[in-house]
C-alpha positions in Angstrom: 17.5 77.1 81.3 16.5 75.3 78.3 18.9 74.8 75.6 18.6 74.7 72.3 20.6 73.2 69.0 20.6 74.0 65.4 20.0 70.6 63.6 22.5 69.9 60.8 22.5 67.8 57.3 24.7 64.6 57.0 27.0 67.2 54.9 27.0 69.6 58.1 24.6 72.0 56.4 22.0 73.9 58.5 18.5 71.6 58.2 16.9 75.2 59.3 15.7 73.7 62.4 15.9 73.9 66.1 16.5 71.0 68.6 15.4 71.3 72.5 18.2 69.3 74.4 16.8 66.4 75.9 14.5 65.6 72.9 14.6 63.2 70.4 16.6 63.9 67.5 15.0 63.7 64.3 16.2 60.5 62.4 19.4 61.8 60.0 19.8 65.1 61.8 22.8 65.8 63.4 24.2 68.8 65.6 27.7 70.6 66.6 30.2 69.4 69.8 33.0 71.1 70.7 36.5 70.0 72.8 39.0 71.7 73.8 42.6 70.3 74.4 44.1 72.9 76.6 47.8 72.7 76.6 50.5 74.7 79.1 54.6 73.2 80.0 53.6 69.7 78.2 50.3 68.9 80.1 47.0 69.3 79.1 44.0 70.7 81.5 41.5 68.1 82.2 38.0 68.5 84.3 36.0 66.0 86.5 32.8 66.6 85.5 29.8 67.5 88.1 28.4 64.3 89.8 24.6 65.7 89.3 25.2 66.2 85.5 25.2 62.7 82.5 28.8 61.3 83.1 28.9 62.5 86.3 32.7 62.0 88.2 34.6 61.5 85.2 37.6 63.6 83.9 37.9 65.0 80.4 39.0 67.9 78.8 36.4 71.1 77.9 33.7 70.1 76.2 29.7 70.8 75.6 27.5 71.6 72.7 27.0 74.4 70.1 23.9 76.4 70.9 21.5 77.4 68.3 23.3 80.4 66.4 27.1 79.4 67.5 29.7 78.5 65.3 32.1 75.8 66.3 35.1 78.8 67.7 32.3 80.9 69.1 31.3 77.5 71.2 34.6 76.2 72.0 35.4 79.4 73.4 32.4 79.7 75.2 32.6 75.9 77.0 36.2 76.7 77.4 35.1 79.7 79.7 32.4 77.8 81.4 34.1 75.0 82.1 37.6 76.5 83.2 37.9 80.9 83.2 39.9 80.6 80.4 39.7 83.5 77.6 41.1 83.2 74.4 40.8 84.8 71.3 39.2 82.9 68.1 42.7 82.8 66.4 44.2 80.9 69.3 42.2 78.0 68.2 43.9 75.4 66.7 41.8 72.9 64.7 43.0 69.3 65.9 40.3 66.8 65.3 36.6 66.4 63.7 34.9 63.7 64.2 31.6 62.8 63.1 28.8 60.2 64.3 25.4 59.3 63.7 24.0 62.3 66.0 27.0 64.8 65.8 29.8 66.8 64.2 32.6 67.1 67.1 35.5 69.7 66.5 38.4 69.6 68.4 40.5 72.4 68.8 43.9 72.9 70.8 45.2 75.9 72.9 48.6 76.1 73.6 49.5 78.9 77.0 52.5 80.0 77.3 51.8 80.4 81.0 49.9 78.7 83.6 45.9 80.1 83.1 44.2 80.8 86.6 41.1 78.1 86.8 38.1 78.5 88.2 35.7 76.1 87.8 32.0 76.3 87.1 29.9 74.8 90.1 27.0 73.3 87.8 30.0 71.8 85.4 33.1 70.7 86.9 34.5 70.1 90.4 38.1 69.6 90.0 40.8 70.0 87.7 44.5 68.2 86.7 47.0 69.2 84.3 48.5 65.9 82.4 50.4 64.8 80.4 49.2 62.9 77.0 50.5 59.6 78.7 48.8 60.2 82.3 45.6 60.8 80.4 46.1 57.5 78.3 46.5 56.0 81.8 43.2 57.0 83.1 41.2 56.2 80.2 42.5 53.0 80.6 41.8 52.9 84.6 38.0 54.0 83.1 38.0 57.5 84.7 37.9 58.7 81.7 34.5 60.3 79.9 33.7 57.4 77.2 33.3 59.1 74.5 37.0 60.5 74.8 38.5 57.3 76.2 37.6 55.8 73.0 39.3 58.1 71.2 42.2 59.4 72.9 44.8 56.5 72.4 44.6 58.1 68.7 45.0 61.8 70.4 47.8 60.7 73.1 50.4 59.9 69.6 49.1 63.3 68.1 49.8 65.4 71.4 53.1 63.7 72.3 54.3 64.3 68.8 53.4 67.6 68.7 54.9 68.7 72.3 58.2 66.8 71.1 58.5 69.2 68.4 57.9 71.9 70.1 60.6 71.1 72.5 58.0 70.9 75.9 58.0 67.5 76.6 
């Protein structure tokens, strides 16, 4: 199935303009990533992504890309299904993170469970699943397990979640 993008400004604004994965993107034209931190009893659900599919092997938590006509909620919930059987509403969505580079707009959102979700994992996507705590993940991005593009960041995201579980009494 091929998948397709709406192309944003460097503002975030819609260019008006659709983007077939795979292809080039147009120089200055960005487009919209979602995550998903999914938290339940102090540990957050991580993935190991699909050996056939680009960063095949390593873990992470849900993520994937807005299609064209999504908003960033509509998307995260989506990939958060996808990726996991987990359905949530739009409000359960906590923004936690937004990060931008030179070819996308990421938002990060939380989900805190008050009980443990059943998981079932999407064959094409991922193949196996941990729940961890923020320092076990810090551990693996540093053992390189860890999906780059979230190693890189999640030293800054391990402080954030830690402090937030300690006030909220779960860790």
């Amino acid at each position: 199935m091929t998948e397709y993008w709406d192309l944003l400004g460097e503002n975030r604004e819609p260019l008006g303009l659709l983007h077939q994965r795979g292809e080039p993107m147009p120089t200055g034209a960005r487009h919209l990533c979602v995550e998903v931190i999914t938290l339940w009893d102090g540990r957050m659900l991580t993935t190991r992504r699909h050996p056939n599919k680009r960063g095949g092997g390593y873990w992470e938590v849900t993520t994937g890309s807005a299609l064209a006509g999504e908003d960033s909620r509509t998307a995260a919930l989506r990939e958060l299904y996808e990726e996991t059987g987990i359905t949530a509403g739009k409000e359960a969505l906590i923004p936690f993170d937004r990060v931008i580079t030179p070819r996308i707009f990421s938002d990060t959102y939380l989900l805190i469970l008050n009980e443990e979700p059943k998981i079932t994992l999407q064959s094409t996507e991922t193949v196996d699943y941990a729940w961890l705590t923020p320092e076990e993940m810090l551990e693996r991005c540093r053992s390189g397990i860890v999906i780059g593009h979230l190693a890189q960041r999640f030293a800054r995201y391990a402080v954030m979640l830690r402090e937030l579980l300690q006030k909220e009494g779960t860790q």
